[in-house]
C-alpha positions as CSV (number, residue, x, y, z in Angstrom):
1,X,-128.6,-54.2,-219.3
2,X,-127.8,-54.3,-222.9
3,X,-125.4,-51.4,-222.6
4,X,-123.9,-52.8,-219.7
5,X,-122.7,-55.7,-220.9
6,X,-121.7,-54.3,-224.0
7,X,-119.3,-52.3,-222.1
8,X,-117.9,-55.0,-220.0
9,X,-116.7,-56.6,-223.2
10,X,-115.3,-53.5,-224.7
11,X,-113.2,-53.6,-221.8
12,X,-112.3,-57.0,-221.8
13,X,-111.2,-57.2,-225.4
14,X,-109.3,-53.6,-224.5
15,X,-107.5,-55.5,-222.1
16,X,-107.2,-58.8,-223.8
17,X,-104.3,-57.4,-225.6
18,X,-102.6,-56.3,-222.4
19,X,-102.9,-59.4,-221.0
20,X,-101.4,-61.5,-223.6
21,X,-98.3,-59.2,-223.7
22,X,-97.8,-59.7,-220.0
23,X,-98.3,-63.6,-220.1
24,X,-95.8,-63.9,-223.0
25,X,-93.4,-61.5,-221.2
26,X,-93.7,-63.1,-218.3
27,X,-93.1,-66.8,-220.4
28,X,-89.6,-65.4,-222.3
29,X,-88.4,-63.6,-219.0
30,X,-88.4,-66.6,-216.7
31,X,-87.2,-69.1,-219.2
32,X,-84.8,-67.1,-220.5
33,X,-83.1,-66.1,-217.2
34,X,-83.3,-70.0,-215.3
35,X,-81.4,-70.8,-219.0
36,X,-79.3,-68.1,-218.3
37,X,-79.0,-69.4,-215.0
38,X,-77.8,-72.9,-215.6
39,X,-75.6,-72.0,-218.7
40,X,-73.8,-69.1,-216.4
41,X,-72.5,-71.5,-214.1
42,X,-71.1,-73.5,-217.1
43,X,-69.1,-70.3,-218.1
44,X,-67.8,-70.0,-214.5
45,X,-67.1,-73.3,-214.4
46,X,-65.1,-72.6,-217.4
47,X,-64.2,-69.4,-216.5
48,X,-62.4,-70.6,-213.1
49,X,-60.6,-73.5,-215.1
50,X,-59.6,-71.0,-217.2
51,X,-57.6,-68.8,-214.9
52,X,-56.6,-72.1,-212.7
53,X,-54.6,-73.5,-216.0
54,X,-56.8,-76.3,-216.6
55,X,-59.9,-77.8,-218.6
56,X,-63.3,-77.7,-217.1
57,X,-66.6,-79.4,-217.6
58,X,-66.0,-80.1,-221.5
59,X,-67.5,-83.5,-221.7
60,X,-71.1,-83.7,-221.6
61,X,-72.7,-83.3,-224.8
62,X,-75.7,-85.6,-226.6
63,X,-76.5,-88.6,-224.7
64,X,-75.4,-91.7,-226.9
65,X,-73.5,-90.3,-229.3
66,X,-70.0,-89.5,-228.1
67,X,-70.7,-85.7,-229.5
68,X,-69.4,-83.4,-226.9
69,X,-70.8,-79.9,-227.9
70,X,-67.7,-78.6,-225.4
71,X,-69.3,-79.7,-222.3
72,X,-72.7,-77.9,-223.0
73,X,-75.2,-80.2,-221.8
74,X,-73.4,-80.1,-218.5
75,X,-75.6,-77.8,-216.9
76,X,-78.8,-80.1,-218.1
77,X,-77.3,-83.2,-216.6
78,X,-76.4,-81.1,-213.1
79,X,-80.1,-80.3,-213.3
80,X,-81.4,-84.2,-214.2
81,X,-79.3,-84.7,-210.7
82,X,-81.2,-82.1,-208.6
83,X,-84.1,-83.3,-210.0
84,X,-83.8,-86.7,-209.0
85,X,-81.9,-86.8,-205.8
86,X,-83.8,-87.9,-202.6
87,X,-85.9,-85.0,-201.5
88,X,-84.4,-85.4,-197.8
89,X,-85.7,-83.2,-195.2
90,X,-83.3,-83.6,-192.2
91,X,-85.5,-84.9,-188.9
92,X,-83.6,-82.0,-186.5
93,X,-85.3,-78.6,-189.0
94,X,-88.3,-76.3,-188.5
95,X,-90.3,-78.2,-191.3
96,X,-92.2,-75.2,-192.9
97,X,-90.1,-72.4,-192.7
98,X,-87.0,-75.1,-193.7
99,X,-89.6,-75.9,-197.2
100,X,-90.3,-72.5,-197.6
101,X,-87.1,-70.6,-197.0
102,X,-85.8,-71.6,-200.8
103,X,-89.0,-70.8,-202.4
104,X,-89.1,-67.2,-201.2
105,X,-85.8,-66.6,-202.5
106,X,-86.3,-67.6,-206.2
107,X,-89.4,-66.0,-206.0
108,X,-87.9,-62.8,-205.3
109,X,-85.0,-63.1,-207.3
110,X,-87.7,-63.7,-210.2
111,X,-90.4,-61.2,-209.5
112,X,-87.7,-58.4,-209.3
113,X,-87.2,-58.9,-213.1
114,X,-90.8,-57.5,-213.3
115,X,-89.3,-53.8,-213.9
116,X,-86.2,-54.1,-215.2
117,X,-86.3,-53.3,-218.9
118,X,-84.5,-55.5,-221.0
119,X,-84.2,-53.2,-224.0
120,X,-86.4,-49.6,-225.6
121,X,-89.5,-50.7,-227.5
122,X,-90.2,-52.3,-230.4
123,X,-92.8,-52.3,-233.0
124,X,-96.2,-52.6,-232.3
125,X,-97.5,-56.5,-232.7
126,X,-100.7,-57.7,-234.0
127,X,-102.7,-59.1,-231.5
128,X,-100.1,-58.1,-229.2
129,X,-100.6,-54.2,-229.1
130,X,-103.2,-52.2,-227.6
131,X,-104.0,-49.7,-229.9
132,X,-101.1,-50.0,-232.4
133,X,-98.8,-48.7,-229.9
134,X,-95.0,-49.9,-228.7
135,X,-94.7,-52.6,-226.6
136,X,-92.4,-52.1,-224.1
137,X,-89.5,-54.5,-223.5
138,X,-90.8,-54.6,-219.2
139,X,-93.5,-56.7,-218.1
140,X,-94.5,-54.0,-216.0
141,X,-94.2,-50.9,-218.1
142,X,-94.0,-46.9,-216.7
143,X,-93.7,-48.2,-213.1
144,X,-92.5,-45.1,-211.4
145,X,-91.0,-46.6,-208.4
146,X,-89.3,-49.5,-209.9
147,X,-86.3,-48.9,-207.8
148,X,-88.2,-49.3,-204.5
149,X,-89.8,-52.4,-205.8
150,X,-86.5,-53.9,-206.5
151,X,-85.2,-53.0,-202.9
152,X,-88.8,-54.2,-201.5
153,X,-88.1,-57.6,-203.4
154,X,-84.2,-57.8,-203.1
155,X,-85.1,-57.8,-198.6
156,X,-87.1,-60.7,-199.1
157,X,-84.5,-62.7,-200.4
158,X,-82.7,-61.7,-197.7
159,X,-85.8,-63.2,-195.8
160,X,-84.8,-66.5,-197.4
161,X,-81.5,-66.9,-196.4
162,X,-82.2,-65.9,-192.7
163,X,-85.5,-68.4,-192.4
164,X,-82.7,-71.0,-194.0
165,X,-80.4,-70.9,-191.8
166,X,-83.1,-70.6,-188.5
167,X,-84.5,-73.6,-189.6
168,X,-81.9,-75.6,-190.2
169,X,-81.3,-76.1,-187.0
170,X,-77.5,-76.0,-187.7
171,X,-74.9,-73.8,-185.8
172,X,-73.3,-73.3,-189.6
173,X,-76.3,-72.5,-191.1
174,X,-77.5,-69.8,-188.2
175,X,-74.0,-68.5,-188.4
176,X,-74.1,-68.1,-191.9
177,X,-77.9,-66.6,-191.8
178,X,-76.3,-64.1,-189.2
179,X,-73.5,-63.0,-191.0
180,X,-76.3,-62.3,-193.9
181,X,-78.1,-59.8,-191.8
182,X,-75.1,-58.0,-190.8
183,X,-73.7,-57.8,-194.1
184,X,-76.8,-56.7,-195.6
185,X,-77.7,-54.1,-193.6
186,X,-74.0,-52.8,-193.4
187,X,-74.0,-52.6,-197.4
188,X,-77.8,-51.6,-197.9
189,X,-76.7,-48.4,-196.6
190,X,-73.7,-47.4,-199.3
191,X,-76.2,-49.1,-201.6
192,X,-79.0,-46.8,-201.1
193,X,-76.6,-43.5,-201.2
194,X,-75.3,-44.8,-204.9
195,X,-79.1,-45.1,-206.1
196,X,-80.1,-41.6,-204.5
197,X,-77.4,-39.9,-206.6
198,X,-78.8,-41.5,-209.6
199,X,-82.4,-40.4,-209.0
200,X,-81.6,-37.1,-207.7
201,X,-79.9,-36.8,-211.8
202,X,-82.6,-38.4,-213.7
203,X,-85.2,-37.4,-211.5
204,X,-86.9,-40.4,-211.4
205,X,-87.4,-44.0,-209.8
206,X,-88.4,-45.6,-213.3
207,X,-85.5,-47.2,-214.6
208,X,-86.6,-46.6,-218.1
209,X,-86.6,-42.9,-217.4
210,X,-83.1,-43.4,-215.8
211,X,-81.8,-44.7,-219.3
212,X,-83.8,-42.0,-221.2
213,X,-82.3,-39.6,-219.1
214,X,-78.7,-40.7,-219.8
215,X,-79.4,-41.0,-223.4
216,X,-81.0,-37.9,-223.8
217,X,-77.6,-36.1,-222.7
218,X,-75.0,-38.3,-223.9
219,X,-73.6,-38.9,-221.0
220,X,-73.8,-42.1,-218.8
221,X,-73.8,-41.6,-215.0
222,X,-70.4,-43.6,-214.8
223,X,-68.9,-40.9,-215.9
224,X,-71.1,-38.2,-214.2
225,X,-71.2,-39.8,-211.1
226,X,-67.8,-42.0,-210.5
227,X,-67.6,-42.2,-207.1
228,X,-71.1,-43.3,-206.9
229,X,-70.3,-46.0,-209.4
230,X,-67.6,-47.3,-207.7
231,X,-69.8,-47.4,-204.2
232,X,-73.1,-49.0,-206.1
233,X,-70.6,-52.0,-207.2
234,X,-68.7,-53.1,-204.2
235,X,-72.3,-52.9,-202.8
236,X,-73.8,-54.7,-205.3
237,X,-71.2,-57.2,-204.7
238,X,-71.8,-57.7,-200.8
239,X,-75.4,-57.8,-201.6
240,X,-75.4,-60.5,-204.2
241,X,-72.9,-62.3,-201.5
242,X,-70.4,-63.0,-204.3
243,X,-66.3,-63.6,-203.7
244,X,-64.8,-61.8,-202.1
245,X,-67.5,-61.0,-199.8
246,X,-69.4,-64.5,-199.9
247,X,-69.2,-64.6,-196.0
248,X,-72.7,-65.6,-195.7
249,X,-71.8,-69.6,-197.0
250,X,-68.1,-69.4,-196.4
251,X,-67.0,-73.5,-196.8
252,X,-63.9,-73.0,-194.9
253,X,-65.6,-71.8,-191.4
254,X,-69.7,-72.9,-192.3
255,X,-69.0,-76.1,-194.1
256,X,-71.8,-74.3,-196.4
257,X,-73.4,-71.9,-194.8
258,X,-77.2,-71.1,-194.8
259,X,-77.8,-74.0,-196.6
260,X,-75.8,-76.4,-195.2
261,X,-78.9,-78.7,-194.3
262,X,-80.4,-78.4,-198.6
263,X,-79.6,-81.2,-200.9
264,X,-81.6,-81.8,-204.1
265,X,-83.7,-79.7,-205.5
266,X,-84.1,-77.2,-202.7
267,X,-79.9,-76.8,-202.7
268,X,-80.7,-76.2,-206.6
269,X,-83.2,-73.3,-205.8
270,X,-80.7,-71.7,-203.7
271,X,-77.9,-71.6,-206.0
272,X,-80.4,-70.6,-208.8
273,X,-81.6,-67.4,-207.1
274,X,-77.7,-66.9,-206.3
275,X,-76.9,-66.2,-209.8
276,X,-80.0,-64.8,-210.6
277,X,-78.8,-62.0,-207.8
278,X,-75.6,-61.8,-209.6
279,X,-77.7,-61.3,-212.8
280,X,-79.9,-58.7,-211.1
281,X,-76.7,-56.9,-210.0
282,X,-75.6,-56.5,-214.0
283,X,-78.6,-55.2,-215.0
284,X,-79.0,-52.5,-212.2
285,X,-75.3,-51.6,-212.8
286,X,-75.8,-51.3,-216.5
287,X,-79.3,-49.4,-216.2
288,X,-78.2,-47.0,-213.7
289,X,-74.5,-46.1,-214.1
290,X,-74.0,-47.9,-218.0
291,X,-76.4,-46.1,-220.2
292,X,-78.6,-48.8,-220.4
293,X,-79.8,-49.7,-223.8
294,X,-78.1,-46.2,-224.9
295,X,-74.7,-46.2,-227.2
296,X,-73.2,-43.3,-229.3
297,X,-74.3,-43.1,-232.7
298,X,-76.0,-46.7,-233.0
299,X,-79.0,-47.0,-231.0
300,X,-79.8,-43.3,-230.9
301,X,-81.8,-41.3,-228.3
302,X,-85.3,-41.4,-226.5
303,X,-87.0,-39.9,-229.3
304,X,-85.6,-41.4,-232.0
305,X,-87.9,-43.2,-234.2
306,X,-88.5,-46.8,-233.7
307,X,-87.9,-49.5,-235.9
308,X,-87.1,-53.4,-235.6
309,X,-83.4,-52.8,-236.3
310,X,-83.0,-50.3,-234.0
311,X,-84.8,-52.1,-231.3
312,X,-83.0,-55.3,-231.8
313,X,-80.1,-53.2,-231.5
314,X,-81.1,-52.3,-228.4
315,X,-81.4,-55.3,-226.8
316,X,-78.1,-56.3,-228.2
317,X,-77.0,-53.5,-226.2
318,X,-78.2,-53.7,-223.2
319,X,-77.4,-57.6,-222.9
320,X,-73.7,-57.1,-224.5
321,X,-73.2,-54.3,-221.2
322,X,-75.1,-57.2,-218.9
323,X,-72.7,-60.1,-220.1
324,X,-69.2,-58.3,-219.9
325,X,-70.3,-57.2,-216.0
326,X,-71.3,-60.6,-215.2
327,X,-67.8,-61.7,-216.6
328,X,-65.9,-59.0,-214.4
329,X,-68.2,-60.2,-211.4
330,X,-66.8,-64.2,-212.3
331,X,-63.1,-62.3,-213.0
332,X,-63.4,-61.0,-209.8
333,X,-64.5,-64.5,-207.6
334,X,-61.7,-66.1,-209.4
335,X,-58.8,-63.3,-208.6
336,X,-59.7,-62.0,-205.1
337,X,-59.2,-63.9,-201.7
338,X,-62.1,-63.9,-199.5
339,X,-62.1,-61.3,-196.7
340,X,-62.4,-61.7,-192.8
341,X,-65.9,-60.5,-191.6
342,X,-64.3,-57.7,-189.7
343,X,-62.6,-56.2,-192.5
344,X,-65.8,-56.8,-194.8
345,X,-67.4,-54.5,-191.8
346,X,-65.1,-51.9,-191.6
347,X,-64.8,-51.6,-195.2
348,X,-68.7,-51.0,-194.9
349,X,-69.0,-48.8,-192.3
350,X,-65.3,-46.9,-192.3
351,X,-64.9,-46.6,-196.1
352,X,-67.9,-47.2,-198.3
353,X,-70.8,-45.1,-195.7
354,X,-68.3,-41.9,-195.5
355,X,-67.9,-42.2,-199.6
356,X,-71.6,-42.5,-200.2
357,X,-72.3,-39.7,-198.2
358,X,-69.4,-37.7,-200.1
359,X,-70.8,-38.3,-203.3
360,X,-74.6,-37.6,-202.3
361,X,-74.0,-34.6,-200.7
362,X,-71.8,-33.5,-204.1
363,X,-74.7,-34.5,-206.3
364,X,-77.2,-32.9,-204.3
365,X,-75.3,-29.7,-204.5
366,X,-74.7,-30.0,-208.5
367,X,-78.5,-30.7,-209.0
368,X,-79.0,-26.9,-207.1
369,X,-76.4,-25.7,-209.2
370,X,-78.3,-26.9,-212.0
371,X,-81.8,-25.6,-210.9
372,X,-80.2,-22.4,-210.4
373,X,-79.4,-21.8,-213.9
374,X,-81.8,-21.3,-217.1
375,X,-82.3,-24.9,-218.0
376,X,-81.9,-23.6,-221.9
377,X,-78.2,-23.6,-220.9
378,X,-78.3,-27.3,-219.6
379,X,-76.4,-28.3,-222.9
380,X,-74.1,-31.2,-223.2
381,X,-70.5,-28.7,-222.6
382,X,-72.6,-28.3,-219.4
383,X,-73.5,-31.6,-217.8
384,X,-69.6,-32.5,-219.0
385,X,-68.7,-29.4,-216.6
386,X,-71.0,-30.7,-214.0
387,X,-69.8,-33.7,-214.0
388,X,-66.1,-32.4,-213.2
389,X,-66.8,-31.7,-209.7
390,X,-67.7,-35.4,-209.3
391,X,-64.5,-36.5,-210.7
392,X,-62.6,-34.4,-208.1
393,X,-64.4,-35.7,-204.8
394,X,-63.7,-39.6,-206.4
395,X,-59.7,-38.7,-206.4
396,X,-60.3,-36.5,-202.7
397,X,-62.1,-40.0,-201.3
398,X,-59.3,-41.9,-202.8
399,X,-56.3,-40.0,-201.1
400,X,-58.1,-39.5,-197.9
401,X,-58.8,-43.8,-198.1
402,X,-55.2,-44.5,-198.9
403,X,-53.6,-41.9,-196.3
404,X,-56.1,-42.3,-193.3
405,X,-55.2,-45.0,-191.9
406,X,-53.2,-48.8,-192.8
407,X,-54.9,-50.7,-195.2
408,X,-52.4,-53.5,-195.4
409,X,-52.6,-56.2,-192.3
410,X,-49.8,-57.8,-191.6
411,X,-51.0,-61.6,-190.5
412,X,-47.5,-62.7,-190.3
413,X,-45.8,-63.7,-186.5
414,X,-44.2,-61.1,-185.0
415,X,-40.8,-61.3,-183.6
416,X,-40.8,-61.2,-179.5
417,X,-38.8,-59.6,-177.2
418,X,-35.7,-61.7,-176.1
419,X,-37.2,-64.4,-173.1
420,X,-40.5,-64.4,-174.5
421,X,-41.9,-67.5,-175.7
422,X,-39.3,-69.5,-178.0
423,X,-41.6,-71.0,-180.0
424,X,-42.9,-67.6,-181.0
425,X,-39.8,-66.1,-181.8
426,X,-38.8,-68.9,-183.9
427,X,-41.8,-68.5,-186.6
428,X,-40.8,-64.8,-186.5
């Protein structure tokens, strides 16, 4: 018995350690990305004021003071508001599913962060490290299907906005939960072709081993695989439902879509796991196409040896890439219109599906080419040649997009024949 106990708390003081550096992994992750959250849609606030030629929120500062800070307590007073706004539950919704559609989506669009690195390693930590080892900058380190998880966990957000707009009750909201479902599934597809490329190229689902991979060769899968980039981020951008393909809440036909019926804090749920898609978005983009952590001649390669500069570094790194793609994706909202549903479909299925497959098949057929030969002459002169062949299918899907068919519609009236209606051939 003696023995046996003895054992049982050698193990739990083994994983004592382990524990800790999940829980305070788990602490920093969440509040740094609902902060993220809230101050985010202050810089698009100020971002779409910017581009629009006037101000912005620029008022709110410390309470009782008349100190402005440029407007940055505006995002704490927007959440004092959610807060304390009635908690009205319309009498017309499926109760349950109407409480619990919000939930699952932040849920989701939190637990996904579980595998996403958000730098290398750094230094072990006393009473942190097991063993004097690294921590790793992932609450869930050496997960080797990361990917898959994030896919598992990005379809039950998608659960969230459906169950929202079924139990609303709400023609809007059912509308906008059905446009969801088609756009989802329309996009997953492209989506899932990007991602294969990247894993047929590193080899692996662990996104840490996709950054090790590109910064063992020096040379990011932008530029290996183009076409695949450009793919992964339209789809990224139909999947987080962000301008121009925000069909799924579309004011103008939905009033406001899938959540039309949400006020208070369950409206503020919603829009929270909205950016925190957007945020999810960057990170995958920058992990899988960006180098990740990984930039010439400052944060060195896999194997280089560790230190709290360099680590630092590479978090700097990996959440300078992050920022400056979550400004293209608020660049974008403010510059594009909004497409019609059945051009955001037949982009889907006419353009993005046929280029996917294009650049799968291309990859596939590089990664044989590379098996073929002695990996000793996998140097980096020959993953630049490799990635040649790649650049010449993005240009070939480009001139077969432009010259297949019109890609300009032309909504204005068309002039009638002579007797036809007169009203029409006066607007002509």
């Amino acid at each position: 018995m003696g023995s046996s106990s003895e054992l049982l708390l050698a193990a739990d003081s083994s994983l004592s350690p382990l524990l800790l550096q999940a829980i305070v992994k788990i602490v920093v992750l969440i509040g740094g990305l609902m902060t993220a959250a809230a101050y985010f849609v202050l810089l698009e606030r100020r971002m779409a004021a910017w581009i629009q030629d006037r101000r912005g929120p620029n008022r709110v500062g410390i309470p009782l003071t008349g100190i402005r800070l440029f407007g940055l307590g505006q995002p704490l007073a927007d959440g004092v508001k959610f807060i304390f706004k009635e908690a009205y539950t319309p009498a017309h919704v499926d109760r349950w599913m109407y409480l619990f559609a919000p939930i699952a989506i932040l849920v989701a669009a939190l637990v996904v962060f579980a595998v996403i690195p958000v730098g290398g390693m750094v230094p072990a930590v006393p009473g942190l490290a097991d063993g004097g080892q690294p921590i790793s900058l992932v609450v869930i380190p050496g997960f080797d299907s990361g990917l898959l998880l994030v896919f598992a966990l990005s379809e039950i957000a998608v659960y969230g906005v459906l169950l929202g707009g079924w139990a609303s009750n709400n023609k809007y909201s059912f509308l906008g939960g059905l446009r969801s479902s088609a756009q989802l599934i329309a996009y997953e597809l492209p989506l899932g072709l990007a991602i294969l490329g990247v894993v047929l190229a590193s080899g692996s689902m662990n996104l840490e081993q996709v950054i090790a991979r590109q910064a063992q060769s020096g040379l990011w899968f932008v530029l290996a695989q183009p076409l695949g980039f450009v793919v992964f981020v339209i789809a990224a951008f139909a999947e987080s439902a962000r301008v121009p393909f925000d069909l799924p809440e579309c004011e103008q036909e939905l009033v406001g879509g899938y959540h039309t019926e949400y006020s208070g804090i369950k409206l503020l749920l919603f829009l929270v796991a909205e950016f925190l898609h957007m945020i999810t978005a960057s990170f995958l983009i920058v992990i899988l196409f960006l180098g990740g952590w990984h930039f010439w001649g400052i944060t060195g390669g896999p194997d280089a040896e560790i230190g709290w500069l360099q680590s630092l570094l590479r978090v700097a790194v990996l959440l300078g890439k992050v920022f400056l793609v979550i400004l293209f994706f608020m660049l974008t909202r403010w510059s594009w219109p909004r497409f019609r549903f059945d051009q955001l479909m037949a982009l889907a299925w006419k353009i993005m599906l046929p280029l996917g497959i294009a650049n799968f098949i291309v990859v596939a057929a590089l990664g044989e080419v590379r098996a073929w030969y002695d990996p000793k002459f996998a140097d980096r002169f020959w993953e630049w040649g490799l990635a040649l062949p790649n650049w010449v299918t993005l240009v070939l899907g480009w001139l077969a997009v432009a010259y297949s068919g019109t890609l300009v519609t032309d909504n204005r009236p068309q002039r009638t024949s002579r007797g036809s209606d007169s009203h029409a051939e006066g607007f002509s």
